[in-house]
OpenMM code with the backbone's topology and positions (N, CA, C; nanometers):
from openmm import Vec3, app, unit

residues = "UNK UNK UNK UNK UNK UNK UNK UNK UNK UNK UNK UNK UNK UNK UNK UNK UNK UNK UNK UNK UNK UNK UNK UNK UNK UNK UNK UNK UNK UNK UNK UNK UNK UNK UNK UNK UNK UNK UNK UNK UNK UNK UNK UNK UNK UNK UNK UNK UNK UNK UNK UNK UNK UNK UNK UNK UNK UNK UNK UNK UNK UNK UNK UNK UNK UNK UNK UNK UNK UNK".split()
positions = [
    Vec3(0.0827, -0.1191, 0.0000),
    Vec3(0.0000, 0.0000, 0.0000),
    Vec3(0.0876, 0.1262, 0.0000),
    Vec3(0.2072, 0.1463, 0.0612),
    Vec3(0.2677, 0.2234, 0.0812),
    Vec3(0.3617, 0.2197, -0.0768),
    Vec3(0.4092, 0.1677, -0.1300),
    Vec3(0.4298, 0.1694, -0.2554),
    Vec3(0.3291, 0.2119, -0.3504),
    Vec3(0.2247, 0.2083, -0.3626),
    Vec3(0.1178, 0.2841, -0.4497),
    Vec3(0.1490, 0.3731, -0.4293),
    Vec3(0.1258, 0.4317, -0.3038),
    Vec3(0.0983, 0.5936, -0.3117),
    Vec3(0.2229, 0.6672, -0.2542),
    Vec3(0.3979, 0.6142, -0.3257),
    Vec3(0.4718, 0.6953, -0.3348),
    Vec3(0.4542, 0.7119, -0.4533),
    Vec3(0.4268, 0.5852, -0.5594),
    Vec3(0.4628, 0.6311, -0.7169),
    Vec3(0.3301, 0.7129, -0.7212),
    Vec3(0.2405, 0.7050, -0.6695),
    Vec3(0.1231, 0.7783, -0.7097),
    Vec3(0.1447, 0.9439, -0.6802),
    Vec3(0.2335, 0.9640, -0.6028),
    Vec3(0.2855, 1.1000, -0.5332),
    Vec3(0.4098, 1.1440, -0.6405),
    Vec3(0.4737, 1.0879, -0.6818),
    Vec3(0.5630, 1.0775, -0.7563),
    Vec3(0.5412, 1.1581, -0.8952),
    Vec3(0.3936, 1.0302, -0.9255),
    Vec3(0.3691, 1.1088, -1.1233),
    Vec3(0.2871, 1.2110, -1.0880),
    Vec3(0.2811, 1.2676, -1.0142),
    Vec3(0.1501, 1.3747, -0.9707),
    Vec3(0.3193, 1.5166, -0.9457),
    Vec3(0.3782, 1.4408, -0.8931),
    Vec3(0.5022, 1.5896, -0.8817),
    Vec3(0.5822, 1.5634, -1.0357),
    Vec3(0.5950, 1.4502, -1.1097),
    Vec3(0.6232, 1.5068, -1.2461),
    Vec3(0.5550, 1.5355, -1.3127),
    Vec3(0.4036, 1.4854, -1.3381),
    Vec3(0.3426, 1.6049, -1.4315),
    Vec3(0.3582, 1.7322, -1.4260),
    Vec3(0.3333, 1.7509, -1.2738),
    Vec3(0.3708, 1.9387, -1.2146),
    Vec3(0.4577, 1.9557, -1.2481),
    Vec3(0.5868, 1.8832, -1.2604),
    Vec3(0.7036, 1.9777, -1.3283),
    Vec3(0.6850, 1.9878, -1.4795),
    Vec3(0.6417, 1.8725, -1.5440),
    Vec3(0.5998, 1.8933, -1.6806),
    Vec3(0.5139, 1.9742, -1.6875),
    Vec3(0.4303, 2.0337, -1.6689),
    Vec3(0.3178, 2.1176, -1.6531),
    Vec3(0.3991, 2.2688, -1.6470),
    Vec3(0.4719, 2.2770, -1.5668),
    Vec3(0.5776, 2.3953, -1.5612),
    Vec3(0.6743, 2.4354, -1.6870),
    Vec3(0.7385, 2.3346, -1.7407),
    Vec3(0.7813, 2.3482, -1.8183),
    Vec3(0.7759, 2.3620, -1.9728),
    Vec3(0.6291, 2.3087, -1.9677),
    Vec3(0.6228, 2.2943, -2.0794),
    Vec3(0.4839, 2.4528, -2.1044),
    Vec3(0.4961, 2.5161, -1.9688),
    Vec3(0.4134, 2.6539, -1.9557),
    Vec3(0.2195, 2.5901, -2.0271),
    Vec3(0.1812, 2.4357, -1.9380),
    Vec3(0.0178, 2.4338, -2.0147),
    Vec3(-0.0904, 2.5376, -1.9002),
    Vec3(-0.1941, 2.5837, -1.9917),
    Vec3(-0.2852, 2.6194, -1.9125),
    Vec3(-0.3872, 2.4708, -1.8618),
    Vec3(-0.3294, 2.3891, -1.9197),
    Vec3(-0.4354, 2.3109, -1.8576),
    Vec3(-0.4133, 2.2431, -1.7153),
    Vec3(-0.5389, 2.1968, -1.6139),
    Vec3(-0.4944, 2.1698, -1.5008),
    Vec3(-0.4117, 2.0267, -1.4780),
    Vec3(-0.3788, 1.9794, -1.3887),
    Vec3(-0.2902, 1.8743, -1.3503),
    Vec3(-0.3844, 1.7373, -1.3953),
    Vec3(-0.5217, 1.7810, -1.3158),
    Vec3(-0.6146, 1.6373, -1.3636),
    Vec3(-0.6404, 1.6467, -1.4992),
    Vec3(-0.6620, 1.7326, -1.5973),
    Vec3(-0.6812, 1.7453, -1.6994),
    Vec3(-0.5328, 1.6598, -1.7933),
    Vec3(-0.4571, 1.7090, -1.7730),
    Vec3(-0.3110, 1.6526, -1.8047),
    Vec3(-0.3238, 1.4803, -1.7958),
    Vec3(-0.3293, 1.4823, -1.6367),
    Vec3(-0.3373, 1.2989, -1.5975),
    Vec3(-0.4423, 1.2296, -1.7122),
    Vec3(-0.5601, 1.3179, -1.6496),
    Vec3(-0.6581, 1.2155, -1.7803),
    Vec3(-0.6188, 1.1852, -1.9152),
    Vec3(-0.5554, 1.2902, -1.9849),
    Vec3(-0.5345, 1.2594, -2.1067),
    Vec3(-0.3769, 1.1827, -2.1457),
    Vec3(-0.2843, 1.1517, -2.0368),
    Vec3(-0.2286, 1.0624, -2.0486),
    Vec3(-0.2773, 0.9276, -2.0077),
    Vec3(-0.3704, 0.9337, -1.9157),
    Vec3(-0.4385, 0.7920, -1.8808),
    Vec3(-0.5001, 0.7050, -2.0212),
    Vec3(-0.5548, 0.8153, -2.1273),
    Vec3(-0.6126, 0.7914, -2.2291),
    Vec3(-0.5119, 0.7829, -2.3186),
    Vec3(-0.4023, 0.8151, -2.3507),
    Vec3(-0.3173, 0.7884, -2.4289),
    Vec3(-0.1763, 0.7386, -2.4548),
    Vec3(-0.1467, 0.6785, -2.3003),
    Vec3(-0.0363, 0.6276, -2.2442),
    Vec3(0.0127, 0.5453, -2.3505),
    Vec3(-0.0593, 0.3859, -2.4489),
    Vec3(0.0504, 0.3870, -2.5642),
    Vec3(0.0439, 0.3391, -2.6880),
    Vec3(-0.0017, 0.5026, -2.6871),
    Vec3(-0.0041, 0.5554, -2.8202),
    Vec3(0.2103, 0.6021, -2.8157),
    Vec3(0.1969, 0.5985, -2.9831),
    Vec3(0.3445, 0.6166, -3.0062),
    Vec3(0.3352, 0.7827, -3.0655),
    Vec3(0.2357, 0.8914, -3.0181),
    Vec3(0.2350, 1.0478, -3.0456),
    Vec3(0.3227, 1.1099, -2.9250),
    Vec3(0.4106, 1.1743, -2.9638),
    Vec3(0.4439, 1.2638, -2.8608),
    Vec3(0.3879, 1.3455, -2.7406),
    Vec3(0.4195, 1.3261, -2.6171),
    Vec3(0.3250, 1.3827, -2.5050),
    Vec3(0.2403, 1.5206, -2.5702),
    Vec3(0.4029, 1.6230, -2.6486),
    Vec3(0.3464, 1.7581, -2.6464),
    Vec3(0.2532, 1.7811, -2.7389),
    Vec3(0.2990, 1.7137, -2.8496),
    Vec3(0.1987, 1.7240, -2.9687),
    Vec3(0.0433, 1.6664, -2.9394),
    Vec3(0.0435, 1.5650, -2.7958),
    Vec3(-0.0674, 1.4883, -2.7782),
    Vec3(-0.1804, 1.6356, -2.6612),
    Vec3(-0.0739, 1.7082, -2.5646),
    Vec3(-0.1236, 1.8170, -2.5030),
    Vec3(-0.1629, 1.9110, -2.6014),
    Vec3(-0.0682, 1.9517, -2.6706),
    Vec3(-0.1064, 2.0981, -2.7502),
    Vec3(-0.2572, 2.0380, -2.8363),
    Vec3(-0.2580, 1.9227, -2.9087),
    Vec3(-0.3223, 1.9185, -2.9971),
    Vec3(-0.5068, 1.8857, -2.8780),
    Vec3(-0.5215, 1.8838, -2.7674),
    Vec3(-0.6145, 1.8575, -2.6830),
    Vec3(-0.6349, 2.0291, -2.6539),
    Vec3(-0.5297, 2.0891, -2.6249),
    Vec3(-0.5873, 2.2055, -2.5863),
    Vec3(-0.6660, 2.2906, -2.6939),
    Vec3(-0.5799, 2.2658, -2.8146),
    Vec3(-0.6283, 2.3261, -2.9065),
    Vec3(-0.7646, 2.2866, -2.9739),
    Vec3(-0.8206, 2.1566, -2.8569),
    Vec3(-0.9535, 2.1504, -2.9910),
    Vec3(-1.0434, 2.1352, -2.8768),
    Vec3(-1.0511, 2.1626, -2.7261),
    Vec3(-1.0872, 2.2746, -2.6341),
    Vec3(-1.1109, 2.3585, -2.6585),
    Vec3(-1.0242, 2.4332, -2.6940),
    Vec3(-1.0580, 2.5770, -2.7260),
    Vec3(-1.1575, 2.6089, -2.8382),
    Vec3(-1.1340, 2.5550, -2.9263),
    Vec3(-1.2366, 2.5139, -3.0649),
    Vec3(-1.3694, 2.4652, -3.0006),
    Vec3(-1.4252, 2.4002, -2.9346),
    Vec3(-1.5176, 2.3453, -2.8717),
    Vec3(-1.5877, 2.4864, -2.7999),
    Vec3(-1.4989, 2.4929, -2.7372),
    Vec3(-1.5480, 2.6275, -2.6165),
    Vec3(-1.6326, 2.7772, -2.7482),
    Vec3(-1.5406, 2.7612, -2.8300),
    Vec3(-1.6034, 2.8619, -2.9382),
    Vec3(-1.7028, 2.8629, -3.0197),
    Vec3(-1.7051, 2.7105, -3.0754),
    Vec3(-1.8365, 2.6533, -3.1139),
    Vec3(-1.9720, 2.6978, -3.0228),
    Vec3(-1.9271, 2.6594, -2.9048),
    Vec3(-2.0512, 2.6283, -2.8285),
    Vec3(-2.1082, 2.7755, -2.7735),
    Vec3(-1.9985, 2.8788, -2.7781),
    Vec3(-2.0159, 3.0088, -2.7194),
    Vec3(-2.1109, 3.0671, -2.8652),
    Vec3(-2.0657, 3.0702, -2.9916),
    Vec3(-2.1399, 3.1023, -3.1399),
    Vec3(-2.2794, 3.0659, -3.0955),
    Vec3(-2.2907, 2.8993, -3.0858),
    Vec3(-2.4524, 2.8845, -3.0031),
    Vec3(-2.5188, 2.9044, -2.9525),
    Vec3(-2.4818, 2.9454, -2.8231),
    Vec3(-2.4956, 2.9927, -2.7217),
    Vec3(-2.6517, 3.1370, -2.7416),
    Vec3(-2.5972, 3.2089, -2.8136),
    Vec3(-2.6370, 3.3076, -2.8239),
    Vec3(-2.7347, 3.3063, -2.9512),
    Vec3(-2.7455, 3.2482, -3.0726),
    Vec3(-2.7940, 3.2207, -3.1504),
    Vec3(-2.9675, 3.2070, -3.1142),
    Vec3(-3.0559, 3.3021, -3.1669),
    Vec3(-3.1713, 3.2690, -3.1537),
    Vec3(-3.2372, 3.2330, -3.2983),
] * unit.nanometer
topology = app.Topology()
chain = topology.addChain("A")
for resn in residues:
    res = topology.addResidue(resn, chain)
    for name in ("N", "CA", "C"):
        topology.addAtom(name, app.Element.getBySymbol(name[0]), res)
């Protein structure tokens, strides 16, 4: 039990440093999930982040155009 939840403490302080470094707005659970979902796949982490944020954001815009639409 105590082995779970060092590595579990562990990838939670390297995403945060990846998260730092790589400057994402997205949050830490947001990050985890989408490596949980794509752990192995052979795409690059960043290209696998950038290309999630970027179709977020696309989503968020779609839905805002709607939004207002009578």
């Amino acid at each position: 039990m105590q082995t779970q939840a060092w590595v579990a403490l562990g990838v939670y302080v390297r995403v945060a440093i990846v998260k730092k470094q790589l400057r994402l707005d997205l949050s830490l659970y947001k990050i985890l999930q989408i490596l949980s979902v794509t752990i192995f796949e052979k795409t690059p982490i960043l290209e696998v982040l950038c290309n999630f944020a970027d179709a977020t954001e696309d989503a968020n815009i779609a839905k805002q155009r709607t939004l207002f639409e009578f």
